[in-house]
N, C-alpha and C positions, 0 to 999 in steps of 0.2 A: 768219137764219144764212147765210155766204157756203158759195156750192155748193163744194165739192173738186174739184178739179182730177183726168181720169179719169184711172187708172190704165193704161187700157187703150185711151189716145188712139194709139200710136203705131199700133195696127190702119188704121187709116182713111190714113196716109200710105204702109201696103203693098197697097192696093186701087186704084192710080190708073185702073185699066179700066175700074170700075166707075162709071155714076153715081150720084153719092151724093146728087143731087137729084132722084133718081128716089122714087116713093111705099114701091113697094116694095121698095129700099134701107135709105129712113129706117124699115118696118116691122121687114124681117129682121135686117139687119143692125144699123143704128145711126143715131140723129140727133142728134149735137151742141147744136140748139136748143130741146130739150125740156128743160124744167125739171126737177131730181131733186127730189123726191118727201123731206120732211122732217116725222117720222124715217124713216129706210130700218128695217123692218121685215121685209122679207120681197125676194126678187129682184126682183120685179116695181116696188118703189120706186124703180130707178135709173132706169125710165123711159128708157131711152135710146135700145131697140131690142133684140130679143129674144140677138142673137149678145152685145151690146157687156154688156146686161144679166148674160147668164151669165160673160162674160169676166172685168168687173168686180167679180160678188160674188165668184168664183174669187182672185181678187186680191188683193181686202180682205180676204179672209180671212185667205189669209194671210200677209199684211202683218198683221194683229191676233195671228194665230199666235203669227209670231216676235216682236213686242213683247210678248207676254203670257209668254212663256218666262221672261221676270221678273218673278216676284210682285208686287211696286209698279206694275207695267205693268198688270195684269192687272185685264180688266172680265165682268160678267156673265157668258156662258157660260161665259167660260174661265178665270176666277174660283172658279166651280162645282168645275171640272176640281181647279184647286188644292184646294180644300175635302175631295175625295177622295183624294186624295194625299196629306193631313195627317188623314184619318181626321176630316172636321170637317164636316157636310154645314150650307147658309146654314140659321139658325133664321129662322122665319118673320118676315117683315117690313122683315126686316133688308138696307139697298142696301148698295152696292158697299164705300162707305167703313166703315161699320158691320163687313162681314164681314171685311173687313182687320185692322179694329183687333182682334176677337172669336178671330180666326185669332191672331193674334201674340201676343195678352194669353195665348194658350192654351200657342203652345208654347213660347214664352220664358214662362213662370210661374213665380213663384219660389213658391208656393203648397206647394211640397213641403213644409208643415211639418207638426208633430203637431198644432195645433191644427185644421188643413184638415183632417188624416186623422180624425181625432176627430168631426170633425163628419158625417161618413161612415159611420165605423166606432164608433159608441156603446159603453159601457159599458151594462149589464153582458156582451153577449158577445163585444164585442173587448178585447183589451190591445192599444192600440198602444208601442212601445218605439223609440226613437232608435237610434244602433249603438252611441253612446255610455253608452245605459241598459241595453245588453245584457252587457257585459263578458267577459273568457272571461281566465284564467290557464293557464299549462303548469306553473306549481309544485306545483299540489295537483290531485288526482282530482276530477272534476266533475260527470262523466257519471249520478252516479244522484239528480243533483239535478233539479226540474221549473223549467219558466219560473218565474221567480221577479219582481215586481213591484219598483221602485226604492222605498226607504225616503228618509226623510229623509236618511240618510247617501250617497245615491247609490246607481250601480250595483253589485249582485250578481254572484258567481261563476254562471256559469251554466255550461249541460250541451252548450253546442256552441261549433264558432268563428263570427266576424262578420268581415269587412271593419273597417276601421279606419277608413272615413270613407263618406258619400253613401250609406246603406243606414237603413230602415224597417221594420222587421216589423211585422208582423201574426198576432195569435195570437187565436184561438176554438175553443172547445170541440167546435163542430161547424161542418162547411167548407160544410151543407146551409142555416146562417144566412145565407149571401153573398146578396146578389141582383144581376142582371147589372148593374140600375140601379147598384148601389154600385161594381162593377167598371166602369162605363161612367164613373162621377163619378169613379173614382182614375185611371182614363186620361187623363184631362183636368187633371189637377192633379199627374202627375210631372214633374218639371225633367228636361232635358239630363243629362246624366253621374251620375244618381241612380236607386235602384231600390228595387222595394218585394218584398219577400217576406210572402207570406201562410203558416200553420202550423197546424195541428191540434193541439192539448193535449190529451193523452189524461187 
């Protein structure tokens, strides 16, 4: 692999008093002719001399910084970094290109649907319902009706209002059935501009 070009060269043409073929020069400060150290892993890989060393992992950094400020850009650490910030820590195993794809499949998901929520949220102590399966009228009285399950014929009058599009309910008898696992699997499986409401059935 061809060395990179330091970042931190221009130091050495502000030291003209200096010699820099002196020993302890190329110690403290910096030596041009040492080889950097591949992969760089830790400061001491740049090998170049203790000043030029600190300047330059200073540098790379962040130079990696600001290229990682854009998800597609973004490698290991600061990778990591994004993973937190989308509530998604790396699952085990998994490199850079893996946790990209794993990140994106997650939060562009079209997975919002009832069969995903179903698979989550079982029968017999969920009903899940679409907004479309919930229905609600203002011509007739509705309120001392209970959830009411979709027939063959479609949606029911029910006892509350819905949203008219991108809404999911969730209804159980008891709210002590959830388990965080299942609230941790439906955080991962909502869409953009969709929401899920959970409910109690007395």
């Amino acid at each position: 692999m061809e060395e990179r070009e330091l970042l931190s060269k221009d130091l050495f043409s502000n030291l003209p008093n200096f010699n820099s073929r002196g020993i302890i020069f190329r110690e403290l400060i910096g030596d041009l002719e040492r080889i950097e150290l591949n992969p760089i892993q830790n400061i001491n890989d740049i090998n170049k001399g203790a000043i030029v060393n600190s300047l330059e992992w200073h540098l790379r950094f962040q130079e990696r910084t600001a290229d990682s400020a854009v998800f597609s850009n973004s490698t290991e650490w600061f990778l990591d970094e994004w993973g937190k910030l989308f509530g998604l820590p790396r699952p085990i195993g998994f490199n850079d290109d893996e946790f990209k794809g794993y990140i994106l499949g997650t939060i562009l998901s079209s997975m919002n649907s009832l069969p995903a929520l179903q698979a989550i949220f079982p029968k017999p102590d969920f009903l899940i319902l679409n907004f479309d399966q919930v229905g609600f009228t203002s011509d007739y009285s509705a309120t001392d009706l209970d959830i009411i399950e979709p027939g063959v014929l479609g949606a029911n009058v029910q006892s509350f209002t819905t949203f008219d599009r991108g809404g999911v309910y969730i209804f159980t008898p008891d709210l002590n059935l959830i388990t965080q696992q299942q609230i941790e699997k439906l955080l991962r499986v909502i869409v953009a501009g969709s929401a899920v409401w959970i409910g109690e059935i007395q």
